[in-house]
N, C-alpha and C positions, 0 to 999 in steps of 0.2 A: 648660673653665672651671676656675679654680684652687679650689682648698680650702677658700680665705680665701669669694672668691663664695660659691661652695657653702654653706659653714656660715651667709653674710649669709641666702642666698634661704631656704636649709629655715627660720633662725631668724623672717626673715618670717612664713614662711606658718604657722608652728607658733604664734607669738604671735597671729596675726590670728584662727587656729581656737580659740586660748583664749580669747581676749578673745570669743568670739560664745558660746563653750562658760559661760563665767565671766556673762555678761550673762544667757541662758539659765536661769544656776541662782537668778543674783537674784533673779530675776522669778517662779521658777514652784519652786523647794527647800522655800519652807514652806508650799505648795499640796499637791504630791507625795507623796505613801506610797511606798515602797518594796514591790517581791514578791522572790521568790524561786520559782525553777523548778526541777523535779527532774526526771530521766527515770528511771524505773525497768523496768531490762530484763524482768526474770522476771515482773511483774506487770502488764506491756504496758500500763503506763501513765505519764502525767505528775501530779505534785504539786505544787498551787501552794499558795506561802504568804505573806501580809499581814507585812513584819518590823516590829514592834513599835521604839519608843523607845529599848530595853534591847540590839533586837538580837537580840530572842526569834522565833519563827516561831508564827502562829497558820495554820493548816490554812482558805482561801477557803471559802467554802458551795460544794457538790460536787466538794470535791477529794479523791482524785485522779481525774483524766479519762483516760477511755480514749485510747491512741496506737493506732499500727500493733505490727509484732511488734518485739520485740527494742527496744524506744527506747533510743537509748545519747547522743545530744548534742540540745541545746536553747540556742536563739537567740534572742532579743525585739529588734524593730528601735528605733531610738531614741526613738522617739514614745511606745514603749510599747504599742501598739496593737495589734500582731500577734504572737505567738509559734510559733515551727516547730519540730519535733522529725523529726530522722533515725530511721528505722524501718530495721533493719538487717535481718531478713528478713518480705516477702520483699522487701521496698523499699518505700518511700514516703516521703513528708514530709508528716507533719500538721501542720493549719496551726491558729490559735485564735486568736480576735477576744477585746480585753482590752478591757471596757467600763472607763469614769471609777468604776466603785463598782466594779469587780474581781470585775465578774460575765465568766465564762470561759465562751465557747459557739465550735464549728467553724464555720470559717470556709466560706463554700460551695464546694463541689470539691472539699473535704479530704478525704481525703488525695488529695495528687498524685503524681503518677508520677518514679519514680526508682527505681535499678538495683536489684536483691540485693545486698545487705554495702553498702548505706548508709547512714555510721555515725556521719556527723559534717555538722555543719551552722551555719552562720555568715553573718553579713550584712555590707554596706560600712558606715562611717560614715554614708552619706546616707538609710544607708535604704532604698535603690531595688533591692538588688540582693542576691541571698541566693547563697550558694556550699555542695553537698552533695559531701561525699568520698565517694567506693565505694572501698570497699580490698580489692575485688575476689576473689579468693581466699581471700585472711588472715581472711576475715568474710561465708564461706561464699557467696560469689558467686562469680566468675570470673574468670580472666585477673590484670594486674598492677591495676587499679583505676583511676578518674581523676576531675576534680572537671564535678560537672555546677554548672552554673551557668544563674541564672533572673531576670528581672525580677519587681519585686514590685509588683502593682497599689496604688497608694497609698492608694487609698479602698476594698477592701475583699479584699486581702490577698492575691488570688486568684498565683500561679505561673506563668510565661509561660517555656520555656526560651530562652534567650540563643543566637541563629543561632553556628554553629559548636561547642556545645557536645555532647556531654563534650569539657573540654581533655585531652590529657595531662601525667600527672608523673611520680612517679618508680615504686617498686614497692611499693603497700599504702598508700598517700597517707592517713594516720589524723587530723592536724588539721590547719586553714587560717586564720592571722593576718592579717586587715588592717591596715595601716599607719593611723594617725589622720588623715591627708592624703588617703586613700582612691585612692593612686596605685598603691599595690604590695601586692602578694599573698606571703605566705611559707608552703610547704607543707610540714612534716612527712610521710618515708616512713618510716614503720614498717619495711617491709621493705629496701631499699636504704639506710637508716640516714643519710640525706641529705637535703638542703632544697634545694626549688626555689623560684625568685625567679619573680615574674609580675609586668607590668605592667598594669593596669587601664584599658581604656577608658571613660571618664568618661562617653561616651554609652550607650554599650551592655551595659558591664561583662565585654568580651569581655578572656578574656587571654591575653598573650604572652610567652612567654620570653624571662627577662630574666641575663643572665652565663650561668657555669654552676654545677652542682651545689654544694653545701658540705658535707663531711663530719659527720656531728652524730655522735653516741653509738651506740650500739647500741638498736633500737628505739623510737625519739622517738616520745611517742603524743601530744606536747600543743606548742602552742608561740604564744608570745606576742609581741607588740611592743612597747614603751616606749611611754610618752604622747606623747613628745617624738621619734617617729621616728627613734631614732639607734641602738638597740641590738633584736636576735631573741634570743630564747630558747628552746630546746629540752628537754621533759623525758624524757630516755631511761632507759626502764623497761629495757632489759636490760644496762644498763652501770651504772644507780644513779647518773646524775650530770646537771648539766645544761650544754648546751654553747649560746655567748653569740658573736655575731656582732654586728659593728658594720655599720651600713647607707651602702655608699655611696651619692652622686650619683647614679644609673642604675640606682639598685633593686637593688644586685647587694649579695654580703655577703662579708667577710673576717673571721675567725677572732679573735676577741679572746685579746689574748697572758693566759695560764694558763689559757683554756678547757682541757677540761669543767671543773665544781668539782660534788665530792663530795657527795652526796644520800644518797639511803637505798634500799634491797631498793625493788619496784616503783614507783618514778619517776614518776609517771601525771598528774597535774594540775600547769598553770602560771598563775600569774593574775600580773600588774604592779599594781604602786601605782598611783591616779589622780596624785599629783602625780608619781611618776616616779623615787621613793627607793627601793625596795624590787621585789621578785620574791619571793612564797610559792609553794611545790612541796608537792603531795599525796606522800606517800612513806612507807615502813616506816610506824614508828608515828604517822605524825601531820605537822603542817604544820612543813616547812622554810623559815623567811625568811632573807632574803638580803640586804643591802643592796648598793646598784650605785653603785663610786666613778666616776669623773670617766672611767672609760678605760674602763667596761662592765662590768669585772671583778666578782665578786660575792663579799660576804662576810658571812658565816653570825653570823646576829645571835643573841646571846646567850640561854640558853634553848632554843633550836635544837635536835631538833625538838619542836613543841610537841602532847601529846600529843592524840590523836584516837579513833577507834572502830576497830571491826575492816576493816581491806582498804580503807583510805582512798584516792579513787579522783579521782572530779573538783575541781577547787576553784574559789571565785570572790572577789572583795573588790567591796562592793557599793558605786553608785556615790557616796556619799559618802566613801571612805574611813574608811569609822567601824568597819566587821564584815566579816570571811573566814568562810566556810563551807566545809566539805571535805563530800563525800557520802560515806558509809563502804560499801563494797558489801557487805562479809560481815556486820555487824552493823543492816544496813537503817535507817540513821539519818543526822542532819546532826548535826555537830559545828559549835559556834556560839560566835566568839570578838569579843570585845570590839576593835580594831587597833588599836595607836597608831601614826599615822600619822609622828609626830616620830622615835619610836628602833624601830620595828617589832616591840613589843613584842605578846603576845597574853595573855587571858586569857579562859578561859569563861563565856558570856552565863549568866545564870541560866537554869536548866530543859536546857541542854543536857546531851546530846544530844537532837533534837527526830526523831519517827520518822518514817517514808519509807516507800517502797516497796519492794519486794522485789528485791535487787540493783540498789540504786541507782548510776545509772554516772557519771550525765552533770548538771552545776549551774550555773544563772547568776541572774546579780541582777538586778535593772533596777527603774526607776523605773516608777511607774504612769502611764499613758496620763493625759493631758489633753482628749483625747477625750470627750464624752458618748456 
């Protein structure tokens, strides 16, 4: 298939998931609240928060809720209805039922089973299908690490592992991107400093490898994919930079010409813009934005970086494009910025920074369930 095809068919299927994405938000955007999710390692627990109009965070009635040990990432499926957090020892995945008033209770079977040094955790676009890294050694488990992967019961949240799984990856597999088309998987290794490509089974969420390896930075703990499936991102904490692959045809990735581009001391969090202009990185003091020209390349939008708390660690841009939140792990708090979506400018919401829990690691946004 030539190029010209290629760019027609992705551009298809990428307009037809907006236009259902963009119908979606008509209909149900000034219904919606917005939360925010925290994993906090040292204090074995999650914190959920209602964000406010301004972009401020108010603390749900009994939050924070007990996780397993260690919680270091955290997931909400699209609906809003279920949220998971990776328990890094000795293993597990809590799971937590998200009622329409943002009442937070466990889901039944919570926690499930999953390796020691399970540290990270994410789901497909549909919903159906949740993906847990073990990084196996690196995060006090064993061996080189790999992704277990589970079906997710639709009506009451419950974890089925996925026949064939754990897959393997590379060495210390630390974070797992899906593509918005929910065809391709891209895996950050921490340890082997490389990205593996996976293809997604649409029935079963089973995956296969897809090209081979791509070299990223030294130690990528985080890594993203563009709205518009055409660009990965990698935030590598031992090199301080972030390195940028363009997606081809077959799920596979080639090296955007001037990747890495210079970041800051610990590299740790990557979130994309919803419309697909920008890339912000948790890093040194504070959030690094980036804007993405026309060839993937990234360039450090003015201001840059924009300051934060202490040991600034996960980040997320909530899904309106209105507010970024970085979680600060050494100063136990969220940093909470205003985005403008147009020139990717930032400014601090009122009241931030908003407090957390005790080595807070791991952050995501999401919309509030529609659910009763």
């Amino acid at each position: 298939m030539s190029s010209f095809t290629r760019s027609l068919f992705l551009a298809a299927s990428i307009l037809l998931l907006s236009f259902g994405t963009l119908l979606m938000q008509a209909q149900s955007s000034r219904q919606r609240s917005e939360l925010t999710f925290v994993a906090n390692q040292s204090s074995n627990d999650v914190s959920v928060y209602t964000i406010n109009i301004n972009g401020g965070l108010l603390s749900v009635t009994g939050s924070p809720f007990a996780a397993g040990g260690s919680p270091n990432s955290v997931t909400v499926v699209p609906s809003g209805q279920f949220a998971y957090v990776a328990d890094v020892i000795p293993g597990s995945i809590s799971g937590f039922s998200v009622a329409k008033n943002n009442v937070v209770t466990s889901i039944s079977g919570s926690p499930f089973a999953a390796l020691t040094g399970t540290a990270f955790v994410t789901n497909d676009p549909s919903g159906r299908f949740l993906y847990a890294l073990n990084c196996g050694a690196n995060c006090s488990g064993s061996g080189p690490g790999n992704i277990q992967a589970y079906t997710i019961d639709r009506q009451t949240g419950a974890l089925t592992p996925v026949a064939g799984s754990p897959f393997a990856a590379g060495q210390f597999p630390y974070s797992l991107a899906v593509d918005p088309t929910g065809h391709f998987a891209y895996v950050a290794n921490a340890g082997s400093g490389d990205v593996y490509s996976f293809s997604i089974n649409s029935q079963t969420g089973a995956l296969t490898p897809v090209g081979s390896p791509v070299a990223a930075g030294a130690r990528p703990l985080s890594v993203v994919v563009d709205p518009w499936s055409q660009y990965v991102y990698t935030a590598n904490t031992g090199s301080s930079d972030v390195s940028a692959f363009s997606i081809n045809f077959d799920g596979s990735l080639t090296s955007v010409l001037g990747s890495p581009f210079a970041a800051g001391p610990f590299t740790a969090g990557i979130a994309a813009s919803k419309n697909g202009k920008f890339v912000a990185v948790a890093a040194g003091s504070g959030a690094f934005v980036y804007k993405i020209d026309n060839n993937g390349a990234l360039h450090p939008v003015s201001g840059s970086p924009f300051a934060a708390g202490s040991g600034p660690n996960g980040i997320s841009i909530d899904p309106n494009d209105s507010f970024i939140y970085i979680v600060n792990a050494g100063s136990n708090n969220v940093s909470a910025y205003h985005f403008n979506n147009g020139n990717g400018q930032l400014v601090p919401t009122k009241g931030s920074p908003f407090p957390a829990g005790s080595f807070s690691a791991g952050i995501t946004t999401a919309a509030s369930p529609l659910h009763e």
